[in-house]
C-alpha positions in Angstrom: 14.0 -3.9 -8.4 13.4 -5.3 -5.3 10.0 -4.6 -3.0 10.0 -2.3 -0.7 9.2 -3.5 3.1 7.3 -1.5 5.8 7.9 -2.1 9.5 6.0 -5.3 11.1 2.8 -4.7 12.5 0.7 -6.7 14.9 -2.7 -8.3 13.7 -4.4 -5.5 16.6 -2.2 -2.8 15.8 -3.6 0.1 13.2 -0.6 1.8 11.8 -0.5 4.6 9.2 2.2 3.9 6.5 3.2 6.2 3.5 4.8 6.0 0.2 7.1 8.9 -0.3 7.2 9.5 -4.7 8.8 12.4 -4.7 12.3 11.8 -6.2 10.0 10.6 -9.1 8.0 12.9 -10.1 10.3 15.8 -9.7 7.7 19.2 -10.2 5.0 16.6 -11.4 2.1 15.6 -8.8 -0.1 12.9 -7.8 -3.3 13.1 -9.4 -5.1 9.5 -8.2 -4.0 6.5 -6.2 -4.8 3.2 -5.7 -3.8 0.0 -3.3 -4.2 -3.7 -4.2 -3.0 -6.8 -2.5 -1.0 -9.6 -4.4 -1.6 -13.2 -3.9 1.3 -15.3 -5.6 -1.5 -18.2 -5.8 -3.2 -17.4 -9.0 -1.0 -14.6 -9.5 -3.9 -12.0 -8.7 -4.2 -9.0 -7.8 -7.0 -8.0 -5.4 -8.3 -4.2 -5.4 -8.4 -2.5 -1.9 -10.5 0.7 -1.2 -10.8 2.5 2.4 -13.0 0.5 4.5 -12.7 -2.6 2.6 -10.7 -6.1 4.3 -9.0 -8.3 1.4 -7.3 -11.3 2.3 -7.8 -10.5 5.9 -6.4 -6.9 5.7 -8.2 -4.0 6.2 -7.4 -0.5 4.8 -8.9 1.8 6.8 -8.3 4.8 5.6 -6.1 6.7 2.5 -5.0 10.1 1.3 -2.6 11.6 -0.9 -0.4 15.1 -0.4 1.2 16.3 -4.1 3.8 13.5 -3.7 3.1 11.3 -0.6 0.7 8.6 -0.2 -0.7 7.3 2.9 -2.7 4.3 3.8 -3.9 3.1 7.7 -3.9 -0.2 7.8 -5.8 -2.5 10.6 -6.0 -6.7 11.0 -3.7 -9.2 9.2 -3.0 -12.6 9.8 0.1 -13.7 12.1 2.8 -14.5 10.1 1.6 -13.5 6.9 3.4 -11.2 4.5 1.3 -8.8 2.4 2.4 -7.9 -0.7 0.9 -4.7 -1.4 0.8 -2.6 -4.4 0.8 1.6 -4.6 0.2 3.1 -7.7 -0.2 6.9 -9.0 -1.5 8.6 -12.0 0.1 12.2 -12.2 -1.2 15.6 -13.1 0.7 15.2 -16.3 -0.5 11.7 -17.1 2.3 9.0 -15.4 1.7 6.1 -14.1 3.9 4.1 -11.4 3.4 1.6 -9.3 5.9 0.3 -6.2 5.1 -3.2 -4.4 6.0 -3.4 -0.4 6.0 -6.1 2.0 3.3 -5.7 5.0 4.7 -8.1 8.0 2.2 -9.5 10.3 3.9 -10.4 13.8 2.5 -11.0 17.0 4.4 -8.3 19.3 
């Protein structure tokens, strides 16, 4: 499957993006969440909480509805592509995780 890509946003720019799961978990819910940038050198993946910057991005805040996650993002680096990594544990015990693309453009 191929990632997922939100809309561009500038290095100054804090944007609020979300990560709609519910075609997937039907009557299930989200329990937990998490958010972790990839780096394709080293093949790594770096854990983000809110308030941290990884790799020059910083999550400012998260939440969670029953099927909906949100994350506010803030920084980047111009002409960097973030390949971010959403993942929820369910009421009933599920996991799944979705990768999306972060653009940073200068606007």
């Amino acid at each position: 499957m191929a990632a997922r890509k939100f809309s561009p946003k500038d290095k100054d720019e804090v944007l609020d993006y979300t990560v709609d799961w519910s075609r997937l978990l039907d009557t299930d819910t989200i329990s937990t969440f998490s958010w972790k940038i990839h780096q394709d050198e080293g093949n790594t993946d770096f854990p983000i909480a809110a308030g941290e910057t990884v790799l020059g991005l910083q999550l400012e805040q998260a939440s969670n509805t029953n099927s909906v996650v949100t994350a506010r993002f803030g920084l980047g680096t111009n002409n960097v592509t973030y390949k971010l990594i959403c993942s929820v544990t369910t009421a009933t015990g599920l996991t799944f995780a979705r990768t999306i693309l972060l653009p940073i453009k200068e606007k």
